[in-house]
N, C-alpha and C positions, 0 to 999 in steps of 0.2 A: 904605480899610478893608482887613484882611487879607483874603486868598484863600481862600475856604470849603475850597479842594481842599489849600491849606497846610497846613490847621488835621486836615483830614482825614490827610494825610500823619502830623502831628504824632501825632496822637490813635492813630495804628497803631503807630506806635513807641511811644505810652504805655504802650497797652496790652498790647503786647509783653516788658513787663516786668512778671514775675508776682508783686507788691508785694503777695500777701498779707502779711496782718500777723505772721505767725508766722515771717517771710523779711526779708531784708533789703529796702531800697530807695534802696541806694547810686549804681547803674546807673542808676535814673532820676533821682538828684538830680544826677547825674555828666550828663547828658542835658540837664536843665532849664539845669542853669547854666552848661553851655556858651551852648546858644541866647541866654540872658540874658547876657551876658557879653559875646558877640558885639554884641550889643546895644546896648553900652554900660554896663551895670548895673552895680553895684557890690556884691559879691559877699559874705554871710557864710553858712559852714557850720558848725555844729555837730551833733557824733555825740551819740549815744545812749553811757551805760554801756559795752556790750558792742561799742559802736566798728564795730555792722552797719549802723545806721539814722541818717539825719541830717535834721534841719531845712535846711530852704534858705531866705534870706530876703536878699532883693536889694532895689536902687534904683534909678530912673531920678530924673532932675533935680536940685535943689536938696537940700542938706542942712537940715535943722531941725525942727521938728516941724507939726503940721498935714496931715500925708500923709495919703493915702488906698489903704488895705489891700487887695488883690486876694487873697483867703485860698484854700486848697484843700487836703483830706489826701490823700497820695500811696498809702494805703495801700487794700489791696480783701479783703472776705472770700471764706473757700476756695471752691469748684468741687468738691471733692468731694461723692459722692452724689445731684450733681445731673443732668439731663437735658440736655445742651445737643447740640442741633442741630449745631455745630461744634466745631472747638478753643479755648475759650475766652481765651484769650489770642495771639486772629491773629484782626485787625478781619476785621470780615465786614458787606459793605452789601447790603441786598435792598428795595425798595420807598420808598424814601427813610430809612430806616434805618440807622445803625452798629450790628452786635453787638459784644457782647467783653466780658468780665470789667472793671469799672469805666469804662464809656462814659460811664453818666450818672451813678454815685456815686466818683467827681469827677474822672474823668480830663476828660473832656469838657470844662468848664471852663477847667483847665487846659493842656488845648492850645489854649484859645480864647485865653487869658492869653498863652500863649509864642508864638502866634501874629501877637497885637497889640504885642509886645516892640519890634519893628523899625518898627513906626507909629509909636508914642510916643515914640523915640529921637529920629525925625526931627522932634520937636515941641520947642519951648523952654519947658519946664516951668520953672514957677512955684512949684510945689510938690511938694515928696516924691511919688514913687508907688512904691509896694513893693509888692514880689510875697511871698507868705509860702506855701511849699509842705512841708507838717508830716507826722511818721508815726504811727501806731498812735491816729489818730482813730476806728477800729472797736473795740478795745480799753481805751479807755478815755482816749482823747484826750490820753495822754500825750505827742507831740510836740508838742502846741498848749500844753500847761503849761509846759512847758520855755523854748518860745517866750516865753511872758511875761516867763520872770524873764529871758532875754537880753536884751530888750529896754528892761526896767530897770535891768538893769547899764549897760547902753548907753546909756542917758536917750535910749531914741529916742521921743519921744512921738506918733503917728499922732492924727490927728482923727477918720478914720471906716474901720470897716472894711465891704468888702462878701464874705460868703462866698458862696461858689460850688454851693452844696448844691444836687440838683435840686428847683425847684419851679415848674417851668413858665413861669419865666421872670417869677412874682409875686413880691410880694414879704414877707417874712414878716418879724417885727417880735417874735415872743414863741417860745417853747416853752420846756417845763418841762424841770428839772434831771433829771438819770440818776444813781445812787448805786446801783452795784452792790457786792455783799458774798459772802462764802465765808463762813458761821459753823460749826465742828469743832468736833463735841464728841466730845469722849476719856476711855471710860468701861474699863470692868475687862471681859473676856471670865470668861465662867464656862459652867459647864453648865446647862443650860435647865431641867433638873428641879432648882435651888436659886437660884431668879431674886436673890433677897434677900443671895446672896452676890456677886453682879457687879454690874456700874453698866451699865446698859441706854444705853447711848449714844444708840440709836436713839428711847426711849420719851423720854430729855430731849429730844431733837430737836423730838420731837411734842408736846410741853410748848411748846416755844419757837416752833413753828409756830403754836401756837392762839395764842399768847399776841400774837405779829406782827397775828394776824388781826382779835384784838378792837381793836388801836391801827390796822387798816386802815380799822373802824368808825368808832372815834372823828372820827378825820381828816374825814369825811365833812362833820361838825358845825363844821368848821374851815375850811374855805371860804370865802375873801373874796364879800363879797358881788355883787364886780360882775370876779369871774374870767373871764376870756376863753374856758378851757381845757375844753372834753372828756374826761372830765369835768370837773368845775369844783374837786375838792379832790386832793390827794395822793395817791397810791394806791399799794398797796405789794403785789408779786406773788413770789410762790414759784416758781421755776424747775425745781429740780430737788433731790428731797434721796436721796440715797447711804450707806447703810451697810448692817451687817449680814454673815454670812455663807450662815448655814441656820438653819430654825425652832427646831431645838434648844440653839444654842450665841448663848449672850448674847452682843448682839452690844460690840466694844469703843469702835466705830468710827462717825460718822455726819458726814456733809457734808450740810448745807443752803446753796442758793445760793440768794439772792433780791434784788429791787431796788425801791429808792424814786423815784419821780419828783415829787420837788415843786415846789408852786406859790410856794412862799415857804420860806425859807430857816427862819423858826422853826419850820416844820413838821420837818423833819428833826434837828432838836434834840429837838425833842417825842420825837421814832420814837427817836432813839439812847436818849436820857437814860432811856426808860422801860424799855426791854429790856433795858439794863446794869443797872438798877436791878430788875429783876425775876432776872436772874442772881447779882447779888452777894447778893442779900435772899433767893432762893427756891432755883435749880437748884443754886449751885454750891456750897451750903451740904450738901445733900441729898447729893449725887452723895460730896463727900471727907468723909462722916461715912462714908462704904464704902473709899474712896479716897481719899487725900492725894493720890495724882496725879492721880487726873481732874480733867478742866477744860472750860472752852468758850472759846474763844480765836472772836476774828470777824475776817477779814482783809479790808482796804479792795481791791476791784478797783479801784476807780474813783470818784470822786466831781466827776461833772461839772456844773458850776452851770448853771444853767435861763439864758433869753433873757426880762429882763423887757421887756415894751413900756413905751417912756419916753415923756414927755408932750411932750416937747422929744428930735428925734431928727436929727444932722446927715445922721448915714447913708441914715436914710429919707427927709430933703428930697432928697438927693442923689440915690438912685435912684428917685422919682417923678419927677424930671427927666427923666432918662436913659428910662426906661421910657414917661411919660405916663401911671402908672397914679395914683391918687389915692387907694386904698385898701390897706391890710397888713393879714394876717391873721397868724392863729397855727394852731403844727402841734403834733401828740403827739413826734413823732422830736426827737432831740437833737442837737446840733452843736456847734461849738469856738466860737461866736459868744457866748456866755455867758462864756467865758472871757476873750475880748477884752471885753466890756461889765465885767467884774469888775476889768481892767485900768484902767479910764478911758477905751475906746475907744469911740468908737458905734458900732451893729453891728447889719448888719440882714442876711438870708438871701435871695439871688434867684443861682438860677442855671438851666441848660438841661438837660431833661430830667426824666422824671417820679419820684418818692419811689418810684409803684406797681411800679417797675421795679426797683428797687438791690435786693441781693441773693438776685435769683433767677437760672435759670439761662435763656439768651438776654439776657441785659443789652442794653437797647441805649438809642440817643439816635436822636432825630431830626433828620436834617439840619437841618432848620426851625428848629433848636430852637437848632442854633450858631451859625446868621445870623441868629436874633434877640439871642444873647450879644456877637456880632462887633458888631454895630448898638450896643446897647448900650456895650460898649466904645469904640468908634468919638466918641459922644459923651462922653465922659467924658473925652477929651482939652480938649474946649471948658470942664471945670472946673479943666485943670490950668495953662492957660497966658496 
């Protein structure tokens, strides 16, 4: 098995590299695939658009399909505003502890992965084992989308994927979808003592917020009946909405952010089709009988699909082996695991370190927690060869 104190080594140079997601994560993919490389692996990069951020997605063994996916996002959210005891990006161990900006939302993991690079080399694999290290998973899992369609270009087909997300080393088998949005509305500025001559950007806003709210009602009554989930139906929450300048002057201008998390994909059909249709039918009629140019435009942050639990699960036989556990549960947070299960992948969530820990400030992992991942790993050799 690899050397806990390897892994540690590993995991300070992970973390060494400040992969928020608004920054590039060249230098640690530049890192990873050395080590894998070195390894033996078989190496693809692809960048991102703007040619800052790239996918890394290797192999060890045999070509074909059937592999099994060691997933992880290389990306961490910011450190500003926050408290931290140290400098957040320079490991720090105190009581059996790693600190550091992404220990346990998901560097950890993946040093546990580049760590076991050089184990599995010296094994005669039987089957594919790929390593898939993705970016802007905090953002909207936009390297994990990208990844699929390379992977279909490529007709790599994998059999099961395991992601690395902490969850104490359980295993999780469901979480609902994340559908984040920006909706702008762009109304007329005027003076506050002849409301009836501007288009109140801010007052549609608040038309459109009630209007989310009563279809958050609805959903309620739409709940499968034997939902896993916490709650059990769809829910839909207002984040933050923005406009306006001062009490006098209508304002032109209004942003609402807010996101869906469902439990079923026709719920979110449900949430779109009735709010477009309450714009085309209601605001946006109202609004350019003042103004031909106002409007309300809604921009997609992110539409990440939920982790359904399957009835038939290769992923999860696989790691109840590996583990010894016999039961999966389901979580609220969301992951790229949804996105390989949309692929044709089976896809279940178990990796080191706690949920209650990722994006606060003192991040850290449990030593414990990587020599249970290393263990883990360690046997998963015994399914490749």
């Amino acid at each position: 098995m690899a050397d806990i104190a390897r892994t540690r080594d590993i995991l300070a140079d992970l973390v060494a590299f400040p992969t928020v997601s608004a920054d590039s994560n060249l230098g640690l993919i530049a890192y990873a695939g050395e080590i894998l490389s070195e390894a033996g692996a078989r190496l693809s990069i692809h960048h991102d658009e703007s040619g800052t951020k790239a996918n890394l997605f290797a192999t060890l063994g045999p070509e074909g399909d059937g592999g099994i996916v060691l997933s992880g996002h290389t990306d961490v959210v910011p450190v500003e505003g926050q408290d931290w005891t140290g400098d957040p990006f320079r490991l720090r161990e105190a009581d059996g502890r790693l600190y550091g900006r992404g220990t346990c939302d998901m560097k950890g993991f993946i040093a546990c992965c580049l760590a076991m690079a050089p184990v599995f080399a010296e094994r005669t694999l039987k089957r594919p084992l790929h390593f898939a290290f993705t970016y802007d998973e905090e953002v909207g899992c936009f390297g994990a989308r990208a990844l699929m369609e390379d992977l279909k270009r490529a007709q790599i087909r994998p059999a099961a994927a395991i992601i690395g997300e902490p969850t104490l080393m359980r295993i999780i088998e469901g979480h609902k979808g994340c559908y984040e949005y920006t909706t702008e509305f762009r109304g007329l500025e005027g003076h506050g003592s002849d409301p009836d001559r501007g288009v109140n950007a801010v007052e549609y806003a608040v038309r459109y917020v009630s209007r989310l709210m009563a279809l958050a009602e609805d959903l309620k009554a739409r709940a499968p009946a034997e939902s896993p989930f916490r709650p059990p139906w769809t829910t839909l929450q207002v984040g933050l909405m923005q406009g306006g300048a001062a009490r006098n002057v209508i304002p032109g201008h209004c942003a609402v952010e807010w996101e869906m998390r469902p439990v079923q994909e026709a719920d979110a059909a449900f949430v779109k089709d009735n709010i477009q249709a309450y714009i085309d039918a209601v605001l946006r009629p109202a609004m350019q009988a003042v103004s031909r140019e106002a409007d309300i435009v809604t921009h997609v942050v992110g539409e990440v699909e939920g982790l359904e639990p399957a009835t038939r699960s290769e992923a999860r036989r696989i790691v109840c082996e590996l583990t010894g556990l016999t039961e999966a549960e389901v979580v609220a947070f969301g992951t790229e695991a949804g996105l390989f299960q949309s692929a044709g992948v089976s896809a279940v969530i178990c990796g080191p370190g706690s949920i209650a820990q990722a994006h606060k400030p003192d991040e850290f992992v449990a030593v414990e927690q990587l020599s249970a991942c290393l263990g883990m790993l360690e046997r998963l050799t015994a399914k490749l060869v």
